[in-house]
The first five atom37 places (N, CA, C, CB, O) and aatype in JSON, in Angstrom:
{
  "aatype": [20, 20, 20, 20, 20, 20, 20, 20, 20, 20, 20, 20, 20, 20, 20, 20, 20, 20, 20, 20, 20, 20, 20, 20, 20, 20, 20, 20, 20, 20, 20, 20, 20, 20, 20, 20, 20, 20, 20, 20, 20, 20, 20, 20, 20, 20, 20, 20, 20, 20, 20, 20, 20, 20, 20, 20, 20, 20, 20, 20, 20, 20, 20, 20, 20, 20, 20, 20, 20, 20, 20, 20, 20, 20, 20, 20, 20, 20, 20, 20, 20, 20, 20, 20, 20, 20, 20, 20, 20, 20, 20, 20, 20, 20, 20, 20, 20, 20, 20, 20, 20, 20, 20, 20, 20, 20, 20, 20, 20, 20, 20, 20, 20, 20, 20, 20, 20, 20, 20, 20, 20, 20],
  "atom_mask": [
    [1, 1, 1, 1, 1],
    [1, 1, 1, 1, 1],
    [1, 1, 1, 1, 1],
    [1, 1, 1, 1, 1],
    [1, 1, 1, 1, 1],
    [1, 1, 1, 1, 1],
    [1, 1, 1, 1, 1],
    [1, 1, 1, 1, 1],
    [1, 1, 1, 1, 1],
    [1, 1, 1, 1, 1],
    [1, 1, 1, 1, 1],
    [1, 1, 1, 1, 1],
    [1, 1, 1, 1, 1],
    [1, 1, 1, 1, 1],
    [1, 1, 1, 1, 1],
    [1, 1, 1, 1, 1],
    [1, 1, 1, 1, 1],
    [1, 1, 1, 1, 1],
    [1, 1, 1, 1, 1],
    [1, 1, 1, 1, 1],
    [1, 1, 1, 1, 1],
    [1, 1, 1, 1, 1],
    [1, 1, 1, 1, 1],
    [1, 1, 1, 1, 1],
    [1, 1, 1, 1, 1],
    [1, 1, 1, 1, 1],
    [1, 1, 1, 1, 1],
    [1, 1, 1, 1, 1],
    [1, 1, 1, 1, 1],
    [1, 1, 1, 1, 1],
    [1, 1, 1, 1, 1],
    [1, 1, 1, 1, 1],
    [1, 1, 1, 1, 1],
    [1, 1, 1, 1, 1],
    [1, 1, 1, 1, 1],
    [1, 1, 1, 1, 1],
    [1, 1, 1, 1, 1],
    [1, 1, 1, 1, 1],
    [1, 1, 1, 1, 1],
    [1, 1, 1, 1, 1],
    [1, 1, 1, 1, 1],
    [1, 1, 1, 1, 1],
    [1, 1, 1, 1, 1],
    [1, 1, 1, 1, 1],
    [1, 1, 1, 1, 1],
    [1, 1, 1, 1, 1],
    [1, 1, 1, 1, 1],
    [1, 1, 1, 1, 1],
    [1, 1, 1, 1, 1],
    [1, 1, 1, 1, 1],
    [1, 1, 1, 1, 1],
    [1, 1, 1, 1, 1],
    [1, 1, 1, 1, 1],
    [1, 1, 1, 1, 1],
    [1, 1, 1, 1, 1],
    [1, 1, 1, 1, 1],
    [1, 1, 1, 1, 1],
    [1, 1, 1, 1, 1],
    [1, 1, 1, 1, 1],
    [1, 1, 1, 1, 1],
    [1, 1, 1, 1, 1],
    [1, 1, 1, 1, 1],
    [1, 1, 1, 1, 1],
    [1, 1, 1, 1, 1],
    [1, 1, 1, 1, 1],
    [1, 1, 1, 1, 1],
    [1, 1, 1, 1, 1],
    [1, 1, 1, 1, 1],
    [1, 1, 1, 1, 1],
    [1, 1, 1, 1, 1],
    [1, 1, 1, 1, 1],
    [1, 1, 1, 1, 1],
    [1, 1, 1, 1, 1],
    [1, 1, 1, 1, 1],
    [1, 1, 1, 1, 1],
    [1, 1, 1, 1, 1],
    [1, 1, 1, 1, 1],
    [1, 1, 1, 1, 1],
    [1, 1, 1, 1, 1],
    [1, 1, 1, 1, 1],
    [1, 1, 1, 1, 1],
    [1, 1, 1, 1, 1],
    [1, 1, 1, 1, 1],
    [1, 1, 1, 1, 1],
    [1, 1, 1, 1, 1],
    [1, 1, 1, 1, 1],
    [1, 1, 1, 1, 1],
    [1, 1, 1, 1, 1],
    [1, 1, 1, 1, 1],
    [1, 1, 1, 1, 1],
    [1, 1, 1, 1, 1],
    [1, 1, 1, 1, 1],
    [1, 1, 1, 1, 1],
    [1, 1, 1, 1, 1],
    [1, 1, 1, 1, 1],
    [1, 1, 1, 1, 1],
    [1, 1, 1, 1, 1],
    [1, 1, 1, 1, 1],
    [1, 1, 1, 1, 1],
    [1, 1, 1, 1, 1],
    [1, 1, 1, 1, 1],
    [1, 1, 1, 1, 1],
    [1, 1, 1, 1, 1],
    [1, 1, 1, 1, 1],
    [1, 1, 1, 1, 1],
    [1, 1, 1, 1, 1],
    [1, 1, 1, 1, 1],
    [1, 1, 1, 1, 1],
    [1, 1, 1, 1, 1],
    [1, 1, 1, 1, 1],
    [1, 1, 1, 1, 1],
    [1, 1, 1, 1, 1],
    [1, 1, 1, 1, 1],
    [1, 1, 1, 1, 1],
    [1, 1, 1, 1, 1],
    [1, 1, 1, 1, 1],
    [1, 1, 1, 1, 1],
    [1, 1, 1, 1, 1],
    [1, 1, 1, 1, 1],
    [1, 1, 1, 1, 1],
    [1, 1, 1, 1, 1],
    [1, 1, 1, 1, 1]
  ],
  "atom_positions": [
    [[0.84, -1.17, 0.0], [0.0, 0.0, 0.0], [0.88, 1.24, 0.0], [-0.95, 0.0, 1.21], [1.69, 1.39, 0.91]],
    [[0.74, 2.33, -1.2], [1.25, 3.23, -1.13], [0.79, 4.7, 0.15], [1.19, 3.34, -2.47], [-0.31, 5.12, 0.51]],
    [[2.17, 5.09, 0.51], [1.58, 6.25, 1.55], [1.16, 7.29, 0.57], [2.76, 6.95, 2.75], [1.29, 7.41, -0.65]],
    [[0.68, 7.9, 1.39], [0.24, 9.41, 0.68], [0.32, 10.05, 1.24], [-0.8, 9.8, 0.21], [0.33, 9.61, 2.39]],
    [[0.45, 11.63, 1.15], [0.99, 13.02, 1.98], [-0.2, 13.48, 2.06], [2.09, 14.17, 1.3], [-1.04, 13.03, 1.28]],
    [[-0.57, 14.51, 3.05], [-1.08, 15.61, 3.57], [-0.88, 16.89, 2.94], [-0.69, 15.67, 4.72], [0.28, 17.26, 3.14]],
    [[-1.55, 17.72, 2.24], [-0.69, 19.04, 2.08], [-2.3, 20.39, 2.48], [0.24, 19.11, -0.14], [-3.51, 20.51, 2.32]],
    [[-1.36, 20.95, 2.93], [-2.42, 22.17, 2.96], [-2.72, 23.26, 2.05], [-2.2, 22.83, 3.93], [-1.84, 23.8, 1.38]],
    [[-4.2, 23.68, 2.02], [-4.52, 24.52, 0.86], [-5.32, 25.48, 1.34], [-5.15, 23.85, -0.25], [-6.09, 25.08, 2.21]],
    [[-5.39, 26.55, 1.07], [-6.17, 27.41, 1.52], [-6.9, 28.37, 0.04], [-5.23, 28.25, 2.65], [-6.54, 28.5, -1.14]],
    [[-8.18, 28.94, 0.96], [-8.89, 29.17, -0.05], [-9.83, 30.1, 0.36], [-9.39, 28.07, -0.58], [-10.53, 29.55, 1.2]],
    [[-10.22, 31.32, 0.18], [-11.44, 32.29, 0.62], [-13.12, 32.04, 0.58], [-11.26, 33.44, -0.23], [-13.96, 31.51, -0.16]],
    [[-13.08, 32.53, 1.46], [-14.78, 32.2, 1.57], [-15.56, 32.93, 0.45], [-15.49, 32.76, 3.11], [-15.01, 33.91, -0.05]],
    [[-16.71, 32.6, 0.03], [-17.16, 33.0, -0.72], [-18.85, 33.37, -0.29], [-16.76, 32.18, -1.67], [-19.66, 33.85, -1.08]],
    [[-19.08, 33.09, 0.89], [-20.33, 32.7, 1.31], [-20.91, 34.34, 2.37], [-20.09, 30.97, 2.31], [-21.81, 34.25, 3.21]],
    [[-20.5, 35.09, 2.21], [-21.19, 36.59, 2.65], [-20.41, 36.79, 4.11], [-23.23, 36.56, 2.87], [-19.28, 36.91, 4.58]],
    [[-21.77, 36.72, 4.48], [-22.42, 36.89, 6.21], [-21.91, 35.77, 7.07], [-24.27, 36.76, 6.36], [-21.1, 35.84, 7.99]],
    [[-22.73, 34.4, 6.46], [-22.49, 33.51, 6.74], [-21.47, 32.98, 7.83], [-22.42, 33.27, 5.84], [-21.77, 32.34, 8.83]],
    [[-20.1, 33.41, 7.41], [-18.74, 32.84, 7.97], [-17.59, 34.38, 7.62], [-18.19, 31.02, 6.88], [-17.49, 34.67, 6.42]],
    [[-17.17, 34.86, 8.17], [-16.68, 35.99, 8.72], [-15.81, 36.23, 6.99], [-15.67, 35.72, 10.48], [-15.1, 35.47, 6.33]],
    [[-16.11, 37.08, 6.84], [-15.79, 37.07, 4.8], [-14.24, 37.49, 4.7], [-16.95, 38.66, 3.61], [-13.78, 38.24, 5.57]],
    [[-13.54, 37.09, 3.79], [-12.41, 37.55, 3.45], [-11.4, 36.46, 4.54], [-12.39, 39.3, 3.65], [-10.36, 36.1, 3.99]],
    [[-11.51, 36.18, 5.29], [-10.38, 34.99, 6.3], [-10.16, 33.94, 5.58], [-10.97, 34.29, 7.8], [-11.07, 33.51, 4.88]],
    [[-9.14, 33.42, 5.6], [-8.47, 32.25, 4.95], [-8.41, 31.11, 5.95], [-7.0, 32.62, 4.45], [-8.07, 31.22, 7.12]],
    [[-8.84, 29.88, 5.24], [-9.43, 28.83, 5.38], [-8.55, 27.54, 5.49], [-10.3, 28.81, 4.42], [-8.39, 27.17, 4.33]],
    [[-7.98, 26.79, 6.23], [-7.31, 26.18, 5.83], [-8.16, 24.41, 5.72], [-6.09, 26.54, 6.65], [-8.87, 23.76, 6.48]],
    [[-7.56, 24.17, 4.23], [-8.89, 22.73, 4.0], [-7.3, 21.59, 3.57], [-10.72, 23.07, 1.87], [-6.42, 21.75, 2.72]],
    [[-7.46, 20.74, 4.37], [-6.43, 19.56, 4.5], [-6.7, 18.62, 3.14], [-6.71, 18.61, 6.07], [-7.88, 18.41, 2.88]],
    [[-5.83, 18.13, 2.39], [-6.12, 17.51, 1.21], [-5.17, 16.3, 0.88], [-6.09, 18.52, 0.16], [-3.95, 16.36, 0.93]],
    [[-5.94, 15.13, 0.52], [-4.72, 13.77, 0.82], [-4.26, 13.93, -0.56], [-5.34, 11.86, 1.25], [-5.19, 13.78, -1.35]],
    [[-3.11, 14.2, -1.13], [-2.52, 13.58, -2.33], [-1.94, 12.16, -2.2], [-1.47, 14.44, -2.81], [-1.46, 11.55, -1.24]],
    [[-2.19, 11.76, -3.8], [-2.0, 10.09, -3.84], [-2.76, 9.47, -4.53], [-2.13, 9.38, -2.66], [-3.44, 10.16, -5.3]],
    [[-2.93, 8.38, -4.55], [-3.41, 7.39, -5.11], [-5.15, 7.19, -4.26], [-2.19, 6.12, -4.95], [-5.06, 6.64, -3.16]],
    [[-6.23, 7.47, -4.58], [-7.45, 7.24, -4.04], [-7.42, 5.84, -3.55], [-8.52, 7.5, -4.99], [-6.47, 5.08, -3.72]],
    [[-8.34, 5.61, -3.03], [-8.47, 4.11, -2.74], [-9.89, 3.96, -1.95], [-7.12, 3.52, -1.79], [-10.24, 4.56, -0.93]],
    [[-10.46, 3.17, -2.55], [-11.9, 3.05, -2.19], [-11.87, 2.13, -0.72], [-12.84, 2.24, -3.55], [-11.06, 1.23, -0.95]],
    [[-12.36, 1.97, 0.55], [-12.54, 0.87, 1.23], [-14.2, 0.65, 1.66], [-11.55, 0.98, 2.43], [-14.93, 1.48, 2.21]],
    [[-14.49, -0.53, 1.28], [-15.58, -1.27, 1.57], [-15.69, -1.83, 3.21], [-15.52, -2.41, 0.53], [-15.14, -2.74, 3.83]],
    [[-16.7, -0.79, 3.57], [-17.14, -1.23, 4.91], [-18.12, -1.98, 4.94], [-17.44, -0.32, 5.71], [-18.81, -2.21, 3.95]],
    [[-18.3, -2.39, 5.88], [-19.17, -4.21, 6.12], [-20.25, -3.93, 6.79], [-18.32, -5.6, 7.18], [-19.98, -3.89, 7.99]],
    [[-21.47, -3.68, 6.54], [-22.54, -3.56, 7.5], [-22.61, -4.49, 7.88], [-23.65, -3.18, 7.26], [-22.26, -5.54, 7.33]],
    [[-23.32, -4.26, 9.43], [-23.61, -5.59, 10.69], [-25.09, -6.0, 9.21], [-24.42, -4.79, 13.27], [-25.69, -5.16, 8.55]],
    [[-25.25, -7.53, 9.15], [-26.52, -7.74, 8.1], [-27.46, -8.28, 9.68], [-26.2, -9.32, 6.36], [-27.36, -8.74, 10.82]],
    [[-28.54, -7.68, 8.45], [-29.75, -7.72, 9.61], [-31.21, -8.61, 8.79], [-30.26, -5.7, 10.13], [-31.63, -8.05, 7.78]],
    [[-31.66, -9.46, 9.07], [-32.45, -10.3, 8.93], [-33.55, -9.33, 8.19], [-32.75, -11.05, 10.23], [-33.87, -8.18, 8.5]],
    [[-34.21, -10.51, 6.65], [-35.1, -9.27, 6.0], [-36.07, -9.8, 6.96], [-35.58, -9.14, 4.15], [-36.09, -10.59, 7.9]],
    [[-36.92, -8.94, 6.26], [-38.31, -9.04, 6.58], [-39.33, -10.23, 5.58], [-38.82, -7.44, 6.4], [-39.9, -10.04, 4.5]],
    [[-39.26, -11.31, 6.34], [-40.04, -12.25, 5.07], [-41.37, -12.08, 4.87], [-39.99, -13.77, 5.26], [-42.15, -11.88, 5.8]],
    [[-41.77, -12.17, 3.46], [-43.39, -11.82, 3.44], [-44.07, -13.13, 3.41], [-43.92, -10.9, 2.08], [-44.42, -13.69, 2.37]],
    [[-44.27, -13.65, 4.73], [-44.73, -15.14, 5.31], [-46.15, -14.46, 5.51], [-43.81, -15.92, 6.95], [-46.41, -13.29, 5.79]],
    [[-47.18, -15.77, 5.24], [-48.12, -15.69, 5.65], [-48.19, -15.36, 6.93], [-48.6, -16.5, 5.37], [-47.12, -15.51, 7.52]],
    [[-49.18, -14.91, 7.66], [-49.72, -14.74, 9.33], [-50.44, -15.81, 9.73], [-50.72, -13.49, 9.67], [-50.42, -16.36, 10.83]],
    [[-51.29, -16.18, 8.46], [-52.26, -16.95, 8.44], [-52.1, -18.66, 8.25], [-52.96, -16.36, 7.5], [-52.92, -19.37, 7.67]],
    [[-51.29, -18.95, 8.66], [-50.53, -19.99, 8.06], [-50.73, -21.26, 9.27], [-48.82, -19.43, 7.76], [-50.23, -21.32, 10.39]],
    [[-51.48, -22.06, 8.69], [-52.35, -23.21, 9.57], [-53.16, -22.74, 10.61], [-51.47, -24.22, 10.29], [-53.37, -23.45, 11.59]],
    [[-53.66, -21.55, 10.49], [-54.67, -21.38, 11.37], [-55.66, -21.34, 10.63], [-54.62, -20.36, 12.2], [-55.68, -21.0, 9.45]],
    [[-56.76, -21.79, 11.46], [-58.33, -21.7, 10.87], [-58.82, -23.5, 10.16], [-58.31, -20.2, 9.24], [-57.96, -24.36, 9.98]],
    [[-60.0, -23.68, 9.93], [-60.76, -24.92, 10.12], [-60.12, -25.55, 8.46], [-62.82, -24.62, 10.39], [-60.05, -26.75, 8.21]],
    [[-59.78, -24.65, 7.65], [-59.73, -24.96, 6.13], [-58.19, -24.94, 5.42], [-60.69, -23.8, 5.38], [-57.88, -25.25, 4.27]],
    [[-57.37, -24.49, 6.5], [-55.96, -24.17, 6.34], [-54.81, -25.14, 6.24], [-55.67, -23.44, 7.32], [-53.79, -24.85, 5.61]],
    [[-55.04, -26.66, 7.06], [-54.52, -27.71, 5.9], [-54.87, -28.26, 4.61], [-54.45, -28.63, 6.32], [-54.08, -28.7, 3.78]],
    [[-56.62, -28.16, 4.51], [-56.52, -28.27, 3.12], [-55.8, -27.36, 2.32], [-57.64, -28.28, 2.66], [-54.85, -28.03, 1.91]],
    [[-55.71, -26.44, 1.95], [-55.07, -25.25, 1.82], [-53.59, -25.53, 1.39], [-55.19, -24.48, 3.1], [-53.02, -25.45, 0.31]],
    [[-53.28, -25.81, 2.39], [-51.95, -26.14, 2.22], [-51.61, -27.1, 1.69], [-51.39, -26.18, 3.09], [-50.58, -27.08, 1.02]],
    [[-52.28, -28.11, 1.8], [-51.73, -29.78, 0.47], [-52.17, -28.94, -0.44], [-52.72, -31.81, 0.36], [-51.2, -28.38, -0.96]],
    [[-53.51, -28.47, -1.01], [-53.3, -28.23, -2.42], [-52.61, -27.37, -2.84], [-54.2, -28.04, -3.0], [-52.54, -27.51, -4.06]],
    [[-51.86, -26.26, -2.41], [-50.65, -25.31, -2.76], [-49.85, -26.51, -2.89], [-50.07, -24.04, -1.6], [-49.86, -27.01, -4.02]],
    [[-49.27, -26.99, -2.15], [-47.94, -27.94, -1.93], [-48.43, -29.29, -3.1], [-47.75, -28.59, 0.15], [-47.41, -29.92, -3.39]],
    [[-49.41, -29.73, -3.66], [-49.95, -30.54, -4.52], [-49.96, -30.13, -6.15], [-51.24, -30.71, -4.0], [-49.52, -30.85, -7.05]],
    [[-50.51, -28.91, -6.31], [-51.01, -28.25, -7.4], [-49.78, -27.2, -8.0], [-52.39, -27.49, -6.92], [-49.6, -26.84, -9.16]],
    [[-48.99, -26.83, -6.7], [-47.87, -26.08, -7.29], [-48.43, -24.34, -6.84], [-47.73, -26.48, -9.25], [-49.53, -23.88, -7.13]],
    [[-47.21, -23.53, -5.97], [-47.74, -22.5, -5.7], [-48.08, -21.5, -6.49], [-47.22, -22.17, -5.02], [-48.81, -20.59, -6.1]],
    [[-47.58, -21.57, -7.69], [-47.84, -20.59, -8.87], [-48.92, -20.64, -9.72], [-46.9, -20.62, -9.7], [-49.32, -19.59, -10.23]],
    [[-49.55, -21.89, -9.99], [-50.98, -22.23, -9.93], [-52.05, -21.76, -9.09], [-51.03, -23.34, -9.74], [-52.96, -20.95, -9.33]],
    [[-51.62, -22.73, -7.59], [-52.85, -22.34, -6.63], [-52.47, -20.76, -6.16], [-52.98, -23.52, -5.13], [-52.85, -20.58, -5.0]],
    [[-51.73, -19.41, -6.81], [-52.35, -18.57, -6.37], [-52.72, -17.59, -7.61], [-51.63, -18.07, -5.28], [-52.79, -16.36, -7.6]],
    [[-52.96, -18.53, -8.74], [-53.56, -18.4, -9.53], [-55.24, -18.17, -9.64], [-53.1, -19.18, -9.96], [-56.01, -17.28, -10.01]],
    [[-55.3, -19.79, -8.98], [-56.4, -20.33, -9.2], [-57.43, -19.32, -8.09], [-56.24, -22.02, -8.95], [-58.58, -18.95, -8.32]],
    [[-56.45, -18.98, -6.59], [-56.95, -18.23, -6.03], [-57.44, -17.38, -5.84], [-56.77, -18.17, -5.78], [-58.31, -17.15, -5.0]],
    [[-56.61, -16.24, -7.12], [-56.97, -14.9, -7.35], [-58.29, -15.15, -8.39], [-55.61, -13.95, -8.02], [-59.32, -14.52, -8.18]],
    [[-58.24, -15.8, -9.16], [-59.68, -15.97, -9.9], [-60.85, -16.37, -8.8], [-59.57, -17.28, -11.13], [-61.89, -15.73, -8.91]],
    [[-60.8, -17.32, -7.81], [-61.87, -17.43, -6.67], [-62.31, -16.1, -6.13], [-61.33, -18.25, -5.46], [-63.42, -15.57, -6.11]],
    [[-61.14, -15.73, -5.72], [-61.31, -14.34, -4.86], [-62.08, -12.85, -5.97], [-59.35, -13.86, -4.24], [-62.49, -11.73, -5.64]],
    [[-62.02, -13.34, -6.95], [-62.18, -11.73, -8.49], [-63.72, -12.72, -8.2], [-60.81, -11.68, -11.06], [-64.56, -12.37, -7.37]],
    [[-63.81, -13.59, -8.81], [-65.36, -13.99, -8.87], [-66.75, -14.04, -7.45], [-65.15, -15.53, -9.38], [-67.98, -14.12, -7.48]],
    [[-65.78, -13.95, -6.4], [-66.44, -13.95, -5.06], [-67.07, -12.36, -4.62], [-65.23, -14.5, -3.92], [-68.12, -12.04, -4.05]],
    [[-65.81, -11.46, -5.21], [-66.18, -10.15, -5.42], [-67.15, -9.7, -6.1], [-65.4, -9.63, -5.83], [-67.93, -8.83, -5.71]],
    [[-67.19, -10.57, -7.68], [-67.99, -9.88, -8.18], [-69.68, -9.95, -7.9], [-67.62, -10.06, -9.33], [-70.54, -9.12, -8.19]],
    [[-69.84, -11.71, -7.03], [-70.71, -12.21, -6.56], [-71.53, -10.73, -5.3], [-69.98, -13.71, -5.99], [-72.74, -10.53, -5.24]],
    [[-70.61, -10.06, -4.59], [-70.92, -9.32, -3.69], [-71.45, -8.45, -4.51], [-70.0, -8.95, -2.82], [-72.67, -8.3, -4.55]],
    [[-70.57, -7.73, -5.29], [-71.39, -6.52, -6.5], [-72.78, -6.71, -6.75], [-70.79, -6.58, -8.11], [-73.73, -6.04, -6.36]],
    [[-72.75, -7.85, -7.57], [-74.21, -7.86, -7.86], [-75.0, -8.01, -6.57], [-74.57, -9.01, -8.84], [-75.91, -7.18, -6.49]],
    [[-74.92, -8.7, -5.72], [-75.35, -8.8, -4.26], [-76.04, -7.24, -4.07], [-73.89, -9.16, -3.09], [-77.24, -6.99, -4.01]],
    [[-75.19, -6.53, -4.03], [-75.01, -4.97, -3.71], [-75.75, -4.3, -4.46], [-73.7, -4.38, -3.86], [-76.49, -3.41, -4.05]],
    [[-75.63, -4.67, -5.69], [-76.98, -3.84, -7.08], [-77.94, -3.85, -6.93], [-77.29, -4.25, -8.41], [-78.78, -2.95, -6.98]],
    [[-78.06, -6.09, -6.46], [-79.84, -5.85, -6.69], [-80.6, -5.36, -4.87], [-80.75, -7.97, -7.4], [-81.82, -5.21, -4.79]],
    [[-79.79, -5.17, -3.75], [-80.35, -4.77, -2.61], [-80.17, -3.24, -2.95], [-79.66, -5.36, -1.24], [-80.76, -2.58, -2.09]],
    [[-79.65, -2.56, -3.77], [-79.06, -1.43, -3.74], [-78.31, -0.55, -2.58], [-79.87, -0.87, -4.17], [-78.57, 0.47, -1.94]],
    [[-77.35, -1.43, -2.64], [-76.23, -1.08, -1.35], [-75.13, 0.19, -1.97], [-75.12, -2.79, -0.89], [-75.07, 0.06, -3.19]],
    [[-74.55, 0.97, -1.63], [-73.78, 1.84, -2.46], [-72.73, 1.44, -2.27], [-73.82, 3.15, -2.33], [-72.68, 0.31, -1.8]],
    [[-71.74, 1.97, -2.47], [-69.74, 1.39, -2.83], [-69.49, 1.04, -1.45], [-68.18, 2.91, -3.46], [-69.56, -0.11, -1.02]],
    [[-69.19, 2.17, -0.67], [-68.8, 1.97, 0.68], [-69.44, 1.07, 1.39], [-68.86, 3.01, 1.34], [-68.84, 0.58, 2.35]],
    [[-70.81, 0.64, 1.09], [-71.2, -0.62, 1.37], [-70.66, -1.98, 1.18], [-72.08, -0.65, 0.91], [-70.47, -2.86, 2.02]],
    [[-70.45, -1.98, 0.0], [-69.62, -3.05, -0.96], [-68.58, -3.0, -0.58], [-69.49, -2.92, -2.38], [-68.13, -4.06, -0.14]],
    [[-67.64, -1.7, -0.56], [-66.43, -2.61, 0.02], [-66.34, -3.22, 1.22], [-65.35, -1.97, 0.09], [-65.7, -4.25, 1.41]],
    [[-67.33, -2.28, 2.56], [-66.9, -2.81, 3.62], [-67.38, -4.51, 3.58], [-67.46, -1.91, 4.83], [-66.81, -5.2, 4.42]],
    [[-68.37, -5.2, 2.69], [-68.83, -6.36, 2.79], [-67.55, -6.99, 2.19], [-70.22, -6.58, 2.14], [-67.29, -7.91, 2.97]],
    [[-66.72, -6.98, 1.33], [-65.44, -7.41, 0.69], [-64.56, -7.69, 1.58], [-64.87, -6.52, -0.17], [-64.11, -8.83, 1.7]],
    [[-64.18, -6.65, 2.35], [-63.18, -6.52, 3.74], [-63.86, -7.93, 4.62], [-63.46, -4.63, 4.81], [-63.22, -8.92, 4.96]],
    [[-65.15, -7.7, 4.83], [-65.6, -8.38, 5.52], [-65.28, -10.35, 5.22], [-66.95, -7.75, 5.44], [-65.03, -11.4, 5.81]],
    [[-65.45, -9.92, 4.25], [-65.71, -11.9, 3.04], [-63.9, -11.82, 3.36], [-66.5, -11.84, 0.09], [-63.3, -12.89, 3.51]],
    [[-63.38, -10.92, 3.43], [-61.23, -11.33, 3.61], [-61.28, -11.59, 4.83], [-59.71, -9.88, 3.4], [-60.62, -12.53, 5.27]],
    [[-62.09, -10.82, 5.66], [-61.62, -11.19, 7.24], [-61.98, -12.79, 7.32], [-62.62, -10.17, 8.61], [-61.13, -13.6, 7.71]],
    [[-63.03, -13.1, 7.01], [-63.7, -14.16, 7.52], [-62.68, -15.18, 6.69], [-65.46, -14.18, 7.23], [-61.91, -15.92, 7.3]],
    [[-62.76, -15.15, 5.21], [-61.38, -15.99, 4.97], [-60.31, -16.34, 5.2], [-61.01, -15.95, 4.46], [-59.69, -17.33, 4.83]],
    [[-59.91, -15.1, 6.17], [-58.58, -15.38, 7.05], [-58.85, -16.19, 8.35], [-57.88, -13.95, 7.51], [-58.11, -17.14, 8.59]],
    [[-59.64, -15.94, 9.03], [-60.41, -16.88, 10.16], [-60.67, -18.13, 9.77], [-61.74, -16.39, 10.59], [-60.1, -19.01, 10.41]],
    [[-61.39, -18.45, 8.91], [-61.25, -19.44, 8.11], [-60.41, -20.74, 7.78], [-61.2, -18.95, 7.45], [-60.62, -21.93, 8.0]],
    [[-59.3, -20.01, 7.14], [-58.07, -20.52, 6.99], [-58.2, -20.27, 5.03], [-57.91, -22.37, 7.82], [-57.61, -21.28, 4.64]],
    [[-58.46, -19.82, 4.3], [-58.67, -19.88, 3.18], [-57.7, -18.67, 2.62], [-60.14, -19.86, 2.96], [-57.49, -18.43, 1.43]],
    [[-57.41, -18.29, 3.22], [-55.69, -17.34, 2.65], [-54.75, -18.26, 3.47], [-55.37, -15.16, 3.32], [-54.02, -17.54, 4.15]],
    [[-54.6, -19.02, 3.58], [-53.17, -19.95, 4.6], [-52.53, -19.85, 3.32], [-53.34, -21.98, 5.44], [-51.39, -20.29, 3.16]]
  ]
}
């Protein structure tokens, strides 16, 4: 590893008020060869995006063989189409009682909670 020197440089302020104007500055400067060093952060555990819901509720081993059976890229396939058609089941629900939006969604929220209780998001 090569050393490198210190040299001093000075230089006027340029900044008003700020810092007392016209005084000379002295700014320390390494000549040499740069050299980058890589510091090591302490690593810190991510954050996994794990279910919560995961074997809890009456329906949540089935659940789980057929993910683990069918393949997870499938069953959350197959899931998101259950869940789009269950929605839309509420909509119309909602049309023909004539419920308004904020109705509808809170019944949606409602049909997730209970699926999570359930076990049907495991």
């Amino acid at each position: 590893m090569a050393t490198s020197s210190i040299t001093a440089t000075t230089f006027k302020s340029g900044l008003g008020t700020s810092f007392a104007s016209g005084e000379n500055y002295i700014m320390l400067v390494k000549s040499g060869p740069i050299q980058a060093r890589v510091l090591s952060k302490p690593t810190r555990a991510r954050p996994m995006m794990k279910n919560v819901n995961e074997g809890k509720g009456l329906f949540a081993p089935v659940v789980v063989v057929a993910r683990d059976v069918i393949g997870k890229k499938r069953f959350n396939q197959l899931r998101g189409k259950a869940i789009a058609l269950h929605s839309q089941v509420i909509t119309e629900f909602c049309k023909s009682i004539g419920a308004d939006a904020k109705q509808r969604q809170g019944l949606i929220r409602l049909a997730k909670k209970n699926g999570e209780k359930l076990g049907f998001l495991a």
